[in-house]
VMD Tcl script that draws the C-alpha trace (Angstrom):
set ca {
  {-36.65 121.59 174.94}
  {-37.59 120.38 178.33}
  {-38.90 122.58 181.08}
  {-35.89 124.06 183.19}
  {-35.94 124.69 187.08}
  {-33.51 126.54 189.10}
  {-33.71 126.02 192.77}
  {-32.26 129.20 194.16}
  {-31.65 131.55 197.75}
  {-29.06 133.98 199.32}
  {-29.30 131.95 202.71}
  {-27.92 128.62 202.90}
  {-29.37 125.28 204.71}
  {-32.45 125.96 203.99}
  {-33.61 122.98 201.77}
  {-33.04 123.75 198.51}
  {-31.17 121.22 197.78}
  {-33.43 118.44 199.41}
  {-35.89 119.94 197.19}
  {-34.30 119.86 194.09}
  {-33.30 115.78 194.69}
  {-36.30 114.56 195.89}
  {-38.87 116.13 193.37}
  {-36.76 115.39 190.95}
  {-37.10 111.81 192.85}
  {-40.50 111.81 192.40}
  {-40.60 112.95 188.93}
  {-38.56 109.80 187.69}
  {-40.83 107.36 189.41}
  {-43.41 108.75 187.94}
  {-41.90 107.93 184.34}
  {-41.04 111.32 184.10}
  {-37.16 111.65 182.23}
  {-35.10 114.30 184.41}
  {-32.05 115.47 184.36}
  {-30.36 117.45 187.66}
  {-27.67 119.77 187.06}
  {-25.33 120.35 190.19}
  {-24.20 124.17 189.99}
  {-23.10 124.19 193.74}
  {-19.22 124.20 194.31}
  {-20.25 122.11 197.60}
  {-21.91 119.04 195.44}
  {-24.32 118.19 198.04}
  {-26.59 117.46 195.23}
  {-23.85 115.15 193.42}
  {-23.71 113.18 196.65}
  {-26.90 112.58 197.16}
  {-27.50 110.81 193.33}
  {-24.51 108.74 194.97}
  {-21.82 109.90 192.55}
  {-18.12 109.56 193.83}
  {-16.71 113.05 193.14}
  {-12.95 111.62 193.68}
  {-13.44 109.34 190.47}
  {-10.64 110.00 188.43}
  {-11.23 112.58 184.85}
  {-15.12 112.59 186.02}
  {-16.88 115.59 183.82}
  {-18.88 118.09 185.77}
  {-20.59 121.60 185.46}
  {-17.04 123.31 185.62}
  {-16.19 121.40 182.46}
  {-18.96 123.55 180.63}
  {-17.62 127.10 181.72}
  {-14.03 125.46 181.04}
  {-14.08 126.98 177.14}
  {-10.61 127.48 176.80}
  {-10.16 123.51 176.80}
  {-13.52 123.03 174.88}
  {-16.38 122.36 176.46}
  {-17.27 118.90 176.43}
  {-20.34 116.50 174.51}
  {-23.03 116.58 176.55}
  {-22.86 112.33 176.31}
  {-19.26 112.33 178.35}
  {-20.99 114.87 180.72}
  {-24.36 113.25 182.37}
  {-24.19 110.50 184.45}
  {-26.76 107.97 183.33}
  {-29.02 105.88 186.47}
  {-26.86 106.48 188.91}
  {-29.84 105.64 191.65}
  {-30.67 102.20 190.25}
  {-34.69 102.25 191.20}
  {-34.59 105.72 188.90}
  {-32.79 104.69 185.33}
  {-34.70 107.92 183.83}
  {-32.83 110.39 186.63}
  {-29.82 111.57 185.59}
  {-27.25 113.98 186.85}
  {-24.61 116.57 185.34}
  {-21.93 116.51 188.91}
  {-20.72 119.74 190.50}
  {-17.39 120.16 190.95}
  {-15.10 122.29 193.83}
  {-13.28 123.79 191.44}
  {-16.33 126.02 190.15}
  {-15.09 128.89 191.93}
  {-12.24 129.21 189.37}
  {-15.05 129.17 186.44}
  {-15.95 132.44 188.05}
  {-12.52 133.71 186.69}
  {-12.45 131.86 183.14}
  {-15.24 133.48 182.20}
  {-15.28 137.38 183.99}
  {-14.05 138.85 180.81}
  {-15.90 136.74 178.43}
  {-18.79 138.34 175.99}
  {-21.85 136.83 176.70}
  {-20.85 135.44 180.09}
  {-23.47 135.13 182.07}
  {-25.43 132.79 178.31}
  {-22.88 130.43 178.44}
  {-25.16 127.46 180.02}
  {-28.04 129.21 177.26}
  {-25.59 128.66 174.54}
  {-24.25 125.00 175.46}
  {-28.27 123.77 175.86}
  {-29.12 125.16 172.31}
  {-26.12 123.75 170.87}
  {-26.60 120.45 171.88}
  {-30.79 120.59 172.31}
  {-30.95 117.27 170.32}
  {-29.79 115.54 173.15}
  {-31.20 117.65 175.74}
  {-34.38 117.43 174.25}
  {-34.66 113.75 175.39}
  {-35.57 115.09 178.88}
  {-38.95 116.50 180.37}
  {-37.45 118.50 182.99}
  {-34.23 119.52 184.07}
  {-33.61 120.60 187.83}
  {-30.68 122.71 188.83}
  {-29.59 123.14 192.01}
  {-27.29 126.48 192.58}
  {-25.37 127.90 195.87}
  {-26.61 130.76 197.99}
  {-25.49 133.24 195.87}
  {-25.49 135.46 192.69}
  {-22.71 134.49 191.44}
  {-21.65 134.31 187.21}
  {-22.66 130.86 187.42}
  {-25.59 130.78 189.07}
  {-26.77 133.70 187.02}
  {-26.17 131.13 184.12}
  {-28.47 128.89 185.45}
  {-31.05 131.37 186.13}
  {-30.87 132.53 182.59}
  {-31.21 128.98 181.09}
  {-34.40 128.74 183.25}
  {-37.81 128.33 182.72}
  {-38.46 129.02 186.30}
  {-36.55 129.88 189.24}
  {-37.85 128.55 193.07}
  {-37.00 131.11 195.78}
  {-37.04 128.39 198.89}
  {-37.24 129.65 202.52}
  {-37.01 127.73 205.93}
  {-38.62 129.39 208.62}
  {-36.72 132.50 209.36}
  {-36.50 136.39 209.03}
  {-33.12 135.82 207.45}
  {-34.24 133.27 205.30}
  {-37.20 135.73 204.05}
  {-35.05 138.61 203.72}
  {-32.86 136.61 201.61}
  {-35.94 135.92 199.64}
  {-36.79 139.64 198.74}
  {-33.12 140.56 198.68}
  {-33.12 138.23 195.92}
  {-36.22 139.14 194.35}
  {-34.60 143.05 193.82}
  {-31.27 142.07 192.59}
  {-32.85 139.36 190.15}
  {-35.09 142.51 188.61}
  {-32.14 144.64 188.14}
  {-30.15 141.87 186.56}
  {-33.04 140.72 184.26}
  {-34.21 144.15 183.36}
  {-30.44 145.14 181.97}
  {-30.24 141.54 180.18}
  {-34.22 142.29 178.68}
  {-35.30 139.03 179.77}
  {-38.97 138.45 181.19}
  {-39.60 137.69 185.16}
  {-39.04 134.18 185.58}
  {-39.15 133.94 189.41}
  {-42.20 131.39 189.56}
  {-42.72 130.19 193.29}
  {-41.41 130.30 197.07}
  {-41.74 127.99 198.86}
  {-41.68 127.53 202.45}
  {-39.75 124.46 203.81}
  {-39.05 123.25 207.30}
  {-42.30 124.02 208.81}
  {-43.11 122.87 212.58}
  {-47.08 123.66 212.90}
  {-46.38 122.39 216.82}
  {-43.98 125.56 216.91}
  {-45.39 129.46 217.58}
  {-42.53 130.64 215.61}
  {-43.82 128.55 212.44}
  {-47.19 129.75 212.83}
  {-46.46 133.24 213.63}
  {-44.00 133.13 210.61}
  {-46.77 131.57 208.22}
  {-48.77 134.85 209.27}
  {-46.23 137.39 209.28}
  {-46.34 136.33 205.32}
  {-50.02 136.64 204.62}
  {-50.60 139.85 206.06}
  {-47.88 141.89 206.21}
  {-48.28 144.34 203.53}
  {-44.81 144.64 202.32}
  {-44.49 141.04 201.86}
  {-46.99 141.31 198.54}
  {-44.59 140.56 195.89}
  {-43.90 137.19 198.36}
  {-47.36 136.27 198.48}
  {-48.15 136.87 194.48}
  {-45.43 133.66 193.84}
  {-45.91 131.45 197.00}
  {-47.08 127.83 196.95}
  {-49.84 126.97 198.84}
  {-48.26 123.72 199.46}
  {-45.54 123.74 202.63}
  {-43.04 121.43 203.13}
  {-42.91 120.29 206.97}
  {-40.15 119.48 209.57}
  {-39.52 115.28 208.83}
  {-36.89 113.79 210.10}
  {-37.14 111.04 207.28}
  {-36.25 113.74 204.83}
  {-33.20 114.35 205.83}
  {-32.69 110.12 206.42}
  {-33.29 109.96 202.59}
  {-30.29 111.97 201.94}
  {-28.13 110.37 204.19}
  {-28.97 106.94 202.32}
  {-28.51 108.84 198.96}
  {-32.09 107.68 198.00}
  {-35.28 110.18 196.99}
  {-37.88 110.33 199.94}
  {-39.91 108.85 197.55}
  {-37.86 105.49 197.73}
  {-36.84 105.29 201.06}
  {-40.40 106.15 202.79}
  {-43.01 106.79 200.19}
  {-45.75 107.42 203.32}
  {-43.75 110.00 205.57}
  {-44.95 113.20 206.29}
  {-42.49 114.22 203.87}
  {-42.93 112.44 200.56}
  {-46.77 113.19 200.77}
  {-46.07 117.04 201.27}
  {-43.36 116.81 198.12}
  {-46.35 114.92 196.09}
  {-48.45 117.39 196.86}
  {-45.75 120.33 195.86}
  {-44.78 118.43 192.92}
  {-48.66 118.18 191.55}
  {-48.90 122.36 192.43}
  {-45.92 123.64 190.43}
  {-47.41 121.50 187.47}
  {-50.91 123.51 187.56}
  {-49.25 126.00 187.63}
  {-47.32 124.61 184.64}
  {-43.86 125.25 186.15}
  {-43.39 121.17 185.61}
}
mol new
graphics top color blue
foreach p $ca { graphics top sphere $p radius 0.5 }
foreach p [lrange $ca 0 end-1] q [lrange $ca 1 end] { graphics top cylinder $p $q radius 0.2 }
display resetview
């Protein structure tokens, strides 16, 4: 099976789903074969692998927590190339109407394995991939906790604020609980630290409030040393619905994703 990555938080905008797209940008045109799950009701990720979400009977993530009408082959589901420079990315679409999966499955057994089950039932055909990328909403939600199951790895990201950080650790306790009562190992792997303006006090201040305050230790034990910084052609390259990677391989940006991209895999989370 290929290595699975959740990108998760409990504050939103703060880059997680930039992240998820463009190293999973950067992965594909590197030969790499990835596959991005979209488990956000919003589909930000969808939009950005330039997938029309209004195309008529399209099959997304709610269609795999739909059991009652039967969950779907895995070849209807994935959306093959859909960014024409990547033909090895490809992308499972999120759906608005995951909120109601919520429901379908509250009183299920085994609710929160359900994504667990549907990969080892059809791991022929996921095994084609290297990696597979999942991008979740600011939550803990059912269906996020399905994704965090299925994982490898989670990413805690963080922009840079208190409430962003806080979010963080908040998620760090509730994830232990959860784990600990499902006897399933720590797989929190790395936070990351996204949105960073060196020219800014507040940045620099925050980047220290991290490495020395002693409560912050569990933060410190999991954080890359790479940081993402403030670059405006980031957030260009989702606009365009292209990875950074494609649309300005030289930016600030794409360099400091590189650079992330090459740390998670010595530390074998890639």
């Amino acid at each position: 099976m290929p290595k699975i990555v959740t990108f998760a938080t409990l504050k939103g905008g703060v880059g997680k789903t930039m992240l998820c797209f463009n190293l999973a940008g950067i992965l594909a045109q590197t030969e790499h074969k990835v596959l991005v799950i979209d488990s956000d009701l919003q589909g930000n990720l969808t939009n950005n692998m330039g997938v029309d979400r209004t195309i008529p009977n399209l099959k997304t993530t709610y269609d795999i927590y739909n059991i009652e009408a039967g969950q779907p082959k895995p070849e209807e589901l994935v959306l093959k190339g859909t960014i024409p420079l990547l033909p090895t990315l490809d992308v499972i679409p999120g759906s608005i109407f995951l909120h109601k999966a919520e429901f379908r499955i509250s009183t299920m057994a085994g609710r929160e394995l359900v994504l667990s089950h549907y990969f080892e039932d059809n791991k022929e055909f996921f095994g084609q991939y290297e990696y597979i990328l999942i991008d979740t909403n600011p939550s803990m939600s059912m269906i996020n906790q399905n994704a965090f199951l299925a994982s490898d790895s989670i990413l805690l990201i963080s922009d840079v604020s208190m409430n962003a950080l806080e979010g963080a650790q908040l998620f760090i306790a509730l994830w232990e609980e959860t784990r600990k009562q499902l006897r399933r190992a720590d797989n929190i792997k790395g936070f990351i630290i996204n949105d960073y303006d060196k020219r800014n006090k507040l940045s620099t201040d925050f980047l220290e409030y991290i490495k020395t305050d002693e409560e912050l230790a569990d933060i410190r034990q999991i954080m890359m040393k790479t940081i993402i910084p403030r670059n405006i052609r980031l957030t260009e390259s989702e606009l365009e619905a292209k990875p950074i990677s494609i649309y300005d391989l030289n930016s600030k940006g794409c360099i400091a994703i590189a650079e992330l991209a090459d740390e998670l895999m010595e530390r074998g989370i890639l």
